[in-house]
C-alpha positions as CSV (number, residue, x, y, z in Angstrom):
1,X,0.0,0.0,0.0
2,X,1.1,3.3,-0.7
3,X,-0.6,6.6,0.4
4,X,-0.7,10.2,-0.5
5,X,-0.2,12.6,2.2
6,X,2.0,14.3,3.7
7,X,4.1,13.0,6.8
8,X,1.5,14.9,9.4
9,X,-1.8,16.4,9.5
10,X,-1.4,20.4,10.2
11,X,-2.0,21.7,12.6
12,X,-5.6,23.0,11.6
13,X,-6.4,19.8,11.2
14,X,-5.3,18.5,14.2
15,X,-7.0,21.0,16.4
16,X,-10.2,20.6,13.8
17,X,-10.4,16.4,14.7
18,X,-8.6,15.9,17.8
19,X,-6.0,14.1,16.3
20,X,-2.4,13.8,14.5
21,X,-2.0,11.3,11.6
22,X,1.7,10.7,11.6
23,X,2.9,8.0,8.3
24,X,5.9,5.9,9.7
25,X,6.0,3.8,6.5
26,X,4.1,3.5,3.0
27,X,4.7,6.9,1.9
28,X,7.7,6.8,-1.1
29,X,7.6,3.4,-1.2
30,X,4.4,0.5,-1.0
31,X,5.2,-1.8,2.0
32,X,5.9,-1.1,5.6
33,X,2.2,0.2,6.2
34,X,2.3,2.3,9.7
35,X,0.0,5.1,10.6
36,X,0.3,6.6,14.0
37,X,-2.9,8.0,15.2
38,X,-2.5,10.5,18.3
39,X,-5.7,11.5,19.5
40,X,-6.1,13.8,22.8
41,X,-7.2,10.1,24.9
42,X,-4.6,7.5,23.8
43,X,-2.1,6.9,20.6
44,X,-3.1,4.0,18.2
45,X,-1.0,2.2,15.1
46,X,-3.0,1.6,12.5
47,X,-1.5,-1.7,10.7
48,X,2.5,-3.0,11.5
49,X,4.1,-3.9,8.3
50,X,7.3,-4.8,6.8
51,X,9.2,-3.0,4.2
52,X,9.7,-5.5,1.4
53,X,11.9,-4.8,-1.3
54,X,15.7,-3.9,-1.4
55,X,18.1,-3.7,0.7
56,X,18.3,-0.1,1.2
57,X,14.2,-0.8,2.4
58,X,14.8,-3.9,4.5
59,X,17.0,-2.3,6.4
60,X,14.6,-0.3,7.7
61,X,13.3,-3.2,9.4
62,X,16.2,-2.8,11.5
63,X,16.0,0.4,12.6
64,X,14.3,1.4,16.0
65,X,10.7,2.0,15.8
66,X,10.2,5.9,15.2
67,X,8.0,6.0,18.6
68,X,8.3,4.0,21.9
69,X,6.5,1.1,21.1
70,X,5.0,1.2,25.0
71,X,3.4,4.2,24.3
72,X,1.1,2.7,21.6
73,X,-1.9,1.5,23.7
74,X,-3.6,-0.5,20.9
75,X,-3.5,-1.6,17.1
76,X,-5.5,-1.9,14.9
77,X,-4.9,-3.9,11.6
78,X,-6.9,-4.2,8.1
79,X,-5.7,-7.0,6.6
80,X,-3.3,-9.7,6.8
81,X,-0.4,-9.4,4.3
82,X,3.4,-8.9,5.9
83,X,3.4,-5.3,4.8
84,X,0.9,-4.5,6.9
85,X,1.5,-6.9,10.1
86,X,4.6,-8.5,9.6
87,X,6.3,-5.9,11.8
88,X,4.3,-7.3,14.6
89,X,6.5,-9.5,16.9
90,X,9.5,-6.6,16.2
91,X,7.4,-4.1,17.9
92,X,6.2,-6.4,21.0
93,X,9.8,-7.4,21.4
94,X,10.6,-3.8,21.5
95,X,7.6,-2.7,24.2
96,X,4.5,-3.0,23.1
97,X,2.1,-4.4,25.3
98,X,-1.7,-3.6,24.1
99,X,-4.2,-5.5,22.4
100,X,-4.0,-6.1,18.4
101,X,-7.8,-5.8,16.8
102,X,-8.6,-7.6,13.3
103,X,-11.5,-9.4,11.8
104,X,-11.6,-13.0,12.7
105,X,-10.1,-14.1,9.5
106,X,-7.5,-11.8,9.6
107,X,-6.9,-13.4,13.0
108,X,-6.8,-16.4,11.9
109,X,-4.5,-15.8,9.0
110,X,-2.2,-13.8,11.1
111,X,-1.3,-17.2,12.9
112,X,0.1,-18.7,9.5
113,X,1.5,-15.3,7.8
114,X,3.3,-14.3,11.5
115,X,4.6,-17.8,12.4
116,X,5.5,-18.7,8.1
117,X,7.6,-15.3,8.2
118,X,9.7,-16.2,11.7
119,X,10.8,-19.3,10.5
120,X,11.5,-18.3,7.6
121,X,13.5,-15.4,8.8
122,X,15.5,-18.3,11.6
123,X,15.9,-20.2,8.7
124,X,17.3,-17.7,6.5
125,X,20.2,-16.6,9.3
126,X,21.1,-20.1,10.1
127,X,22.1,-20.8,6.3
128,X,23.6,-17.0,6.0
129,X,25.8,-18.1,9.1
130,X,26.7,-21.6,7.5
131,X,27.3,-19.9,4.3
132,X,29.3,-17.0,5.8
133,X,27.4,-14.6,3.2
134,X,26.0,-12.3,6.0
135,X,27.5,-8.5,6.7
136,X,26.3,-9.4,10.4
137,X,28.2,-11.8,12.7
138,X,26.4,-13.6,13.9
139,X,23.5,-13.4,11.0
140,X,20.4,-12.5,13.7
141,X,16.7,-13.0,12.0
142,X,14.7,-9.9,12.4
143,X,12.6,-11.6,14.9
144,X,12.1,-15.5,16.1
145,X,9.4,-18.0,16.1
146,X,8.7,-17.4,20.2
147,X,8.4,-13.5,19.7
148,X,5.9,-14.1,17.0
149,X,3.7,-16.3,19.3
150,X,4.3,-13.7,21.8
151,X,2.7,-11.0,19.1
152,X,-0.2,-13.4,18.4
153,X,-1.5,-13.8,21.9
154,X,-2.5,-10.1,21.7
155,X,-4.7,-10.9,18.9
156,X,-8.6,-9.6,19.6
157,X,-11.0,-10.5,17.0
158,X,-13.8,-7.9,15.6
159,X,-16.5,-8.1,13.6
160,X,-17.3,-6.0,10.4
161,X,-19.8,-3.4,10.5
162,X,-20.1,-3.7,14.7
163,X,-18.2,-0.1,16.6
164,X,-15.5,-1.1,18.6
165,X,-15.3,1.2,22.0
166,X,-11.5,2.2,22.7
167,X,-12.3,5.4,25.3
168,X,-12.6,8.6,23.1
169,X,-12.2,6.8,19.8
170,X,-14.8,4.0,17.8
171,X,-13.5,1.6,15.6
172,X,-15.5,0.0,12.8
173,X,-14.1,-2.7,10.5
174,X,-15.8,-2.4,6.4
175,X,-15.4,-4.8,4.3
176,X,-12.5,-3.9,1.5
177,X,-12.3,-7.1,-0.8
178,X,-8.7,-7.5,-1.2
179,X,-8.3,-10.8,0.7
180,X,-10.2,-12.8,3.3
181,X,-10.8,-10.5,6.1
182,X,-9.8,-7.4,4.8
183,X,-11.0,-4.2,5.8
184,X,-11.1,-0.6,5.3
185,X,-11.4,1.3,9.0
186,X,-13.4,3.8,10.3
187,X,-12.3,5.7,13.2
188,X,-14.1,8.3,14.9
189,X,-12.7,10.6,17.2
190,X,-14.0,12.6,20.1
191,X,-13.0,16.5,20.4
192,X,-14.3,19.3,22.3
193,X,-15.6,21.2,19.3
194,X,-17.0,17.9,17.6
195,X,-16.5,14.3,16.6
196,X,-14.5,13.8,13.0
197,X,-14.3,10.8,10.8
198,X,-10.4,9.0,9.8
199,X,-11.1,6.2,7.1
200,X,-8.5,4.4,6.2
201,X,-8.6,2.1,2.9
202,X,-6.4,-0.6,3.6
203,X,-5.4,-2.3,0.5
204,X,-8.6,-2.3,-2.1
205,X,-10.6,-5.4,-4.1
206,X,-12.4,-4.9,-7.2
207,X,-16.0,-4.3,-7.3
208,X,-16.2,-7.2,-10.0
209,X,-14.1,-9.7,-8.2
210,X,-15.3,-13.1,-8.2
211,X,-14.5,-14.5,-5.8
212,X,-14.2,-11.4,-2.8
213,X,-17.5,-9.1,-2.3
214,X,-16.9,-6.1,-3.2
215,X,-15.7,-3.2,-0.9
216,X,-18.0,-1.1,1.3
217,X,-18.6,2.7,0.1
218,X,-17.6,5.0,2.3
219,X,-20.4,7.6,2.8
220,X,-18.6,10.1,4.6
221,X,-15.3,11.1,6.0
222,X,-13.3,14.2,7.2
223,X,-9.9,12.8,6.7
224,X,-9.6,9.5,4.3
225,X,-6.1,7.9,3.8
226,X,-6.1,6.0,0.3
227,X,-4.2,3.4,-0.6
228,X,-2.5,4.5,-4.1
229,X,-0.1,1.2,-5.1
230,X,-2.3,1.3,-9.1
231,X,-3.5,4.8,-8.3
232,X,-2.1,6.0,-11.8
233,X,-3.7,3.2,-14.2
234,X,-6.6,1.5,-15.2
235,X,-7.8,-1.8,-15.1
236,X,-7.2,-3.1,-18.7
237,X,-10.8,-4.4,-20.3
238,X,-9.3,-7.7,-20.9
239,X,-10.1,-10.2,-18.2
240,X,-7.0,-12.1,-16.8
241,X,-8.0,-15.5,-17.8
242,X,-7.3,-15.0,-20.8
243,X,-4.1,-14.5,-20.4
244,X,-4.2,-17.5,-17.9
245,X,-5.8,-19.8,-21.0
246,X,-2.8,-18.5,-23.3
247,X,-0.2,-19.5,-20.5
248,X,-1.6,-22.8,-19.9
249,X,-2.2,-23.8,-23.6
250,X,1.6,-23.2,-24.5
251,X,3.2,-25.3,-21.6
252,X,0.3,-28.3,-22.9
253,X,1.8,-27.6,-26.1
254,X,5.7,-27.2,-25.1
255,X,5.2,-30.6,-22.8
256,X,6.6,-28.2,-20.2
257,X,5.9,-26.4,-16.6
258,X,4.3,-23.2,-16.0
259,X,5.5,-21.9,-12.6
260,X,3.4,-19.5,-10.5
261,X,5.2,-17.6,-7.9
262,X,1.7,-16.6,-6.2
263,X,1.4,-15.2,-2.3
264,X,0.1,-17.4,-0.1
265,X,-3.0,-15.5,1.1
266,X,-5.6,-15.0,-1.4
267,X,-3.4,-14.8,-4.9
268,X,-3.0,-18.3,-4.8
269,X,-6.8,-19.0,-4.2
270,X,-7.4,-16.4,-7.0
271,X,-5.5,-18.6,-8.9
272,X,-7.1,-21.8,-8.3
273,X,-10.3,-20.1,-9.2
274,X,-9.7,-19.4,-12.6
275,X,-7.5,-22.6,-13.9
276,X,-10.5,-24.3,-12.1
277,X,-13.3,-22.3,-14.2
278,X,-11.5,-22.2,-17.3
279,X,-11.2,-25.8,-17.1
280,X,-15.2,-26.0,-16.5
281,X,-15.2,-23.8,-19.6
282,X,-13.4,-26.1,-21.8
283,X,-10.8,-23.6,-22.1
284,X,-8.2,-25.1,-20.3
285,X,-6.8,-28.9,-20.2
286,X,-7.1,-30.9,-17.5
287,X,-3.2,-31.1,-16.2
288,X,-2.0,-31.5,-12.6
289,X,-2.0,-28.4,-10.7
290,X,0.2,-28.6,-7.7
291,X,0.2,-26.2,-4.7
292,X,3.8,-26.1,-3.0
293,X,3.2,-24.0,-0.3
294,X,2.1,-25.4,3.6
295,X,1.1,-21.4,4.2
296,X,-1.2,-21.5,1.0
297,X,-2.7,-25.2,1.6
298,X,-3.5,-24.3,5.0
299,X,-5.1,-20.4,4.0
300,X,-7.1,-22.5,1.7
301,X,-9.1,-24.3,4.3
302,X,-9.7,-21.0,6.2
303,X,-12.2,-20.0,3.0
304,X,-14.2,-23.0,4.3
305,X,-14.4,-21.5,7.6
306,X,-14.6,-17.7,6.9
307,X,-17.7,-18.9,4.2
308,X,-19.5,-15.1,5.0
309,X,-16.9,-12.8,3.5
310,X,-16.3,-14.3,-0.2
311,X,-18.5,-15.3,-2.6
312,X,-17.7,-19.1,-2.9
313,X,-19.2,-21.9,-2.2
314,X,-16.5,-23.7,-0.9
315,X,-15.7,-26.7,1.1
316,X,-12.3,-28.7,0.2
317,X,-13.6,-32.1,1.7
318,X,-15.3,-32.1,-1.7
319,X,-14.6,-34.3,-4.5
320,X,-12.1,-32.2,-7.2
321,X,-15.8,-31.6,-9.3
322,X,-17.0,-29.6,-7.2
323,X,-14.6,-27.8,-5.3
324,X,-14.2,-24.1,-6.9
325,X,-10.7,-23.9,-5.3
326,X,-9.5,-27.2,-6.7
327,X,-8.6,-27.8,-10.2
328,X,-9.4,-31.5,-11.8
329,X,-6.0,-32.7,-10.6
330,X,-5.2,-30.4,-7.5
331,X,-2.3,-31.5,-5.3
332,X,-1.2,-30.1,-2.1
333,X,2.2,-29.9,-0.9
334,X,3.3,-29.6,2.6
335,X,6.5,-31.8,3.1
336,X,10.3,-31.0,2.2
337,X,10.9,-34.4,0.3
338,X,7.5,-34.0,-1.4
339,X,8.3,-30.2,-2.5
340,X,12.3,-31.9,-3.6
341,X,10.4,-34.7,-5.8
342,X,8.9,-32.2,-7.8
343,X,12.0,-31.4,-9.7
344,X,11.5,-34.8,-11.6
345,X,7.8,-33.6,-12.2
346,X,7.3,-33.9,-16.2
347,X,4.6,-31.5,-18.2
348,X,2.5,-30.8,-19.3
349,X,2.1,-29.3,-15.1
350,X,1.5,-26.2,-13.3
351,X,3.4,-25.0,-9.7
352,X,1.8,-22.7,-7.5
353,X,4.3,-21.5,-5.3
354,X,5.6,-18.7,-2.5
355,X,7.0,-16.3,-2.1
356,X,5.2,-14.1,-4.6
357,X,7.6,-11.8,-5.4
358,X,10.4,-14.4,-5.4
359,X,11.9,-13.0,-2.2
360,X,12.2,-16.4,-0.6
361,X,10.5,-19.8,0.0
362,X,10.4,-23.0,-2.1
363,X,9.4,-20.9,-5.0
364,X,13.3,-19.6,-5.5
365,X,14.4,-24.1,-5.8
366,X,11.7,-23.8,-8.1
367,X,13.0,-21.1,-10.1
368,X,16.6,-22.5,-10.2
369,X,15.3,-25.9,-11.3
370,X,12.6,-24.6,-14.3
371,X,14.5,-21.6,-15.9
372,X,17.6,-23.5,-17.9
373,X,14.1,-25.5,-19.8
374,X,13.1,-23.6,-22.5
375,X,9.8,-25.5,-22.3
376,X,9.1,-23.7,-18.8
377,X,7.3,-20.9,-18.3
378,X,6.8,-18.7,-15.1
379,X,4.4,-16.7,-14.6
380,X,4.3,-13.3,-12.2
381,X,0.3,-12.7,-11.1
382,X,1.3,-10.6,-8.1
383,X,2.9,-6.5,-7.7
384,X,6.9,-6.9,-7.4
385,X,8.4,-4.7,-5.3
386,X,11.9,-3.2,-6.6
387,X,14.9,-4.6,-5.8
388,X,13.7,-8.2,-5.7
389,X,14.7,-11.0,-8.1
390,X,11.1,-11.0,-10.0
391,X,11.9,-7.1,-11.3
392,X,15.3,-7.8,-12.6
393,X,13.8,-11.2,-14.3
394,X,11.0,-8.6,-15.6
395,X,13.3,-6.0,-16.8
396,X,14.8,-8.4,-18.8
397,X,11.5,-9.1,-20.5
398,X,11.4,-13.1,-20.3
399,X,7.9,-15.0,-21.9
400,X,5.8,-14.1,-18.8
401,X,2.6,-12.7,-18.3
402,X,1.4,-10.7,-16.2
403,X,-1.8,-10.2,-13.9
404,X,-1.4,-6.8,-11.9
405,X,-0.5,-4.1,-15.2
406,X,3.0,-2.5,-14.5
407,X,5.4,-2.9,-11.6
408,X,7.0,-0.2,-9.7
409,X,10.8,-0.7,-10.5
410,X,12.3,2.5,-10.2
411,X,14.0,2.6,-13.3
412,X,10.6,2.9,-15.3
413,X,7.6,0.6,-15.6
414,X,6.9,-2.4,-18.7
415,X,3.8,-1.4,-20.1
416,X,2.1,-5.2,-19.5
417,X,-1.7,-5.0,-19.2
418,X,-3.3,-8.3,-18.2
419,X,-1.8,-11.2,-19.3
420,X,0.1,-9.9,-22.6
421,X,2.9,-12.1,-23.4
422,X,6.6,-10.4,-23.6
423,X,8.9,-11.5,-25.8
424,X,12.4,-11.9,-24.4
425,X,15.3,-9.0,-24.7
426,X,18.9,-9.6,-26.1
427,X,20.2,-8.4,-22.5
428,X,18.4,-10.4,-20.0
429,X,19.6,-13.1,-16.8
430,X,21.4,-15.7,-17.0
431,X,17.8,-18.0,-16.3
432,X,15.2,-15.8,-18.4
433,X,17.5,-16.3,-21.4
434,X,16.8,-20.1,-21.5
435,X,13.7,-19.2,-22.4
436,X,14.8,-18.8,-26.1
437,X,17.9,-20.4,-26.1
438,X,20.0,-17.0,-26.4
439,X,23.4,-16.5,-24.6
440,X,23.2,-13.5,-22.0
441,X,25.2,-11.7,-19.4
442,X,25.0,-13.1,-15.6
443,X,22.6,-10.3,-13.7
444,X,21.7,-9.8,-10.5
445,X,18.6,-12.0,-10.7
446,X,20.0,-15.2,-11.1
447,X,23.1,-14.2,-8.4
448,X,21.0,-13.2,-5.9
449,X,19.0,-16.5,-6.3
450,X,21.8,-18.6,-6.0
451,X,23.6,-16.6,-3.3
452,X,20.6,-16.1,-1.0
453,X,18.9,-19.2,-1.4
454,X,18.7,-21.0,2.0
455,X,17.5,-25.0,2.1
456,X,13.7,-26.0,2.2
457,X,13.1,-26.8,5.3
């Protein structure tokens, strides 16, 4: 998420609502999504994230929260994607001590996205330490499994549309349709003169989503803080499964293996939905589908539980048929030897895999593997955030398509609407040029793979 405003409300403003909106992160950049809301009765944080990206933004990470963390009496959170809570168990471990309010999915996500990211972040600094590649000696993970836990006990579920009493300010959660739980937040704050109205977006669905319902309209507000990631496009008019049906048909063609790298939490379900109704469509063949990702198998199951804020009717006790998150031959993944076997996995086949913006997980083996086959295919449905491995692959213009338009890169953007195929660039990595066979310079994409690639475990 990335806002527009500036890094304070003035003072005018202030005295006008009762309150200071002060951005600690999203503003120049899309992740690390921190509002702090100083009203006259108490200080609140409005989402925790984690700046994803390069170096020069993980570092942040590092760096000492910009208040005291023990003067924060509460959070509040609107929906459950790293770059708005993964900075959670860093700012417990640094003071705070109030409660943590989200919807009940969000809730319930947070206890797969929170614990995924400490062990992925342990995992990461043990093979940095074996592999003596870390500035840092020892290499330290940003936070570890027990702080998360620690984080997650402060957990308070809401409910949408039902005001949430926090002594001078209400809190009420709308429904925003970006993923399962998400929410837009409505705060209203007491003042002498009179009571004012803070929304803030959160991260934004479609209105034609089929899978999310749509977002609540806000009516009114005196101060509204918008999310602005795709704030200068369009939606392109053609729908992404067509794209999808283009992808699929060349790798049933090629014999070979079109890798998603796909977030866990609701792009991979997204997914799923449309190989699964293009194949009801007759648009798409019937060819194993495999999900290698314990985080997404396991969000899966919470659309089963969470039935009242998405559109499907889903249960995944229910034979492939019917299931609208399971394609004709869905297989889930949740072992390390399983996840390993794949590598002898012949097409025509599709991996859904994390991280989605190839920052880490199993995805990155996958990568390594698939890239040298010029039958293989990967491709990028999610934003990539610059600096990461996806944006150098995408600079390089490799056959990939592409579900979210442009990405932010800093050096420019690819114009990409929808799916539309790219065709491949004389000066691209060392991987994307197996694509077509064509001999190219080393780049930072496929280093940083193989320098910063820690075992699955």
């Amino acid at each position: 998420m990335a806002v527009g405003t500036s890094a304070a409300l003035s003072a005018r403003q202030a005295e006008q609502t009762g309150a200071t909106v002060r951005v600690l992160g999203a503003a120049g950049t899309v992740t690390g999504s921190r509002f702090l809301v100083r009203s006259k009765s108490q200080d609140l944080l409005m989402d925790c994230g984690l700046f994803q990206g390069g170096r020069n933004l993980e570092d942040k990470n590092w760096q000492p929260f910009p208040v005291d963390p023990d003067r924060i009496e509460t959070v509040l959170l609107t929906h459950a994607h790293l770059d708005h809570v993964g900075y959670l168990p860093r700012l417990v471990a640094q003071g705070f001590r109030g409660p943590i309010y989200a919807t009940g999915a969000t809730c319930a996500l947070m206890e797969l996205v929170l614990r995924d990211a400490a062990h992925l972040q342990e995992q990461e600094a043990a093979y940095a330490n074996r592999s003596g590649y870390s500035r840092h000696k020892p290499a330290l993970p940003l936070y570890t499994q027990d702080e998360a836990e620690l984080a997650l006990e402060r957990l308070r579920p809401v409910t949408f549309d039902h005001p949430l009493s926090l002594g001078g300010v209400t809190a009420v959660w709308r429904a925003a349709g970006h993923i399962l739980g998400s929410a837009s937040i409505e705060l209203t704050v007491e003042s002498t003169a009179a009571s004012r109205l803070l929304v803030f977006s959160g991260d934004l669905g479609r209105f034609d989503d089929p899978m999310m319902r749509p977002p609540a309209f806000v009516e009114q507000a005196d101060t509204l803080v918008l999310e602005s990631t795709y704030g200068d496009r369009l939606h392109g008019p053609e729908s992404v499964d067509v794209g999808l049906e283009a992808a699929l048909g060349r790798v049933m063609r090629s014999k070979g293996v079109l890798l998603i790298p796909a977030f866990a939490v609701g792009r991979t379900q997204r997914v799923l939905y449309s190989i699964r109704r293009l194949q009801d469509e007759g648009r798409a063949p019937d060819i194993p589908v495999i999900i290698d990702s314990p985080m997404a198998v396991d969000a899966s199951s919470l659309y089963c539980r969470f039935g009242d804020d998405h559109n499907l009717d889903v249960n995944l006790l229910m034979e492939n048929r019917n299931c609208a998150l399971r394609c004709r031959q869905t297989r889930f993944i949740r072992e390390v030897e399983e996840s390993k076997e794949l590598n002898l996995l012949a097409g025509p086949a599709v991996i859904i895999s994390a991280s989605g913006m190839c920052s880490g997980g199993r995805v990155l083996h996958h990568l390594k593997h698939r890239l040298p086959d010029r039958r293989n295919e990967v491709l990028l449905v999610g934003y990539q955030a610059q600096g990461l491995a996806a944006v150098d692959c995408r600079r390089a213009r490799p056959r990939c398509a592409f579900m979210e338009g442009r990405s932010r890169s800093g050096r420019g953007s690819l114009p990409c609407p929808g799916f539309r195929r790219m065709p491949i660039s004389k000066r691209s990595c060392v991987g994307c040029a197996a694509f077509s066979g064509r001999p190219a310079r080393r780049s930072s994409c496929t280093a940083s793979l193989r320098r910063g690639t820690p075992s699955i475990e």
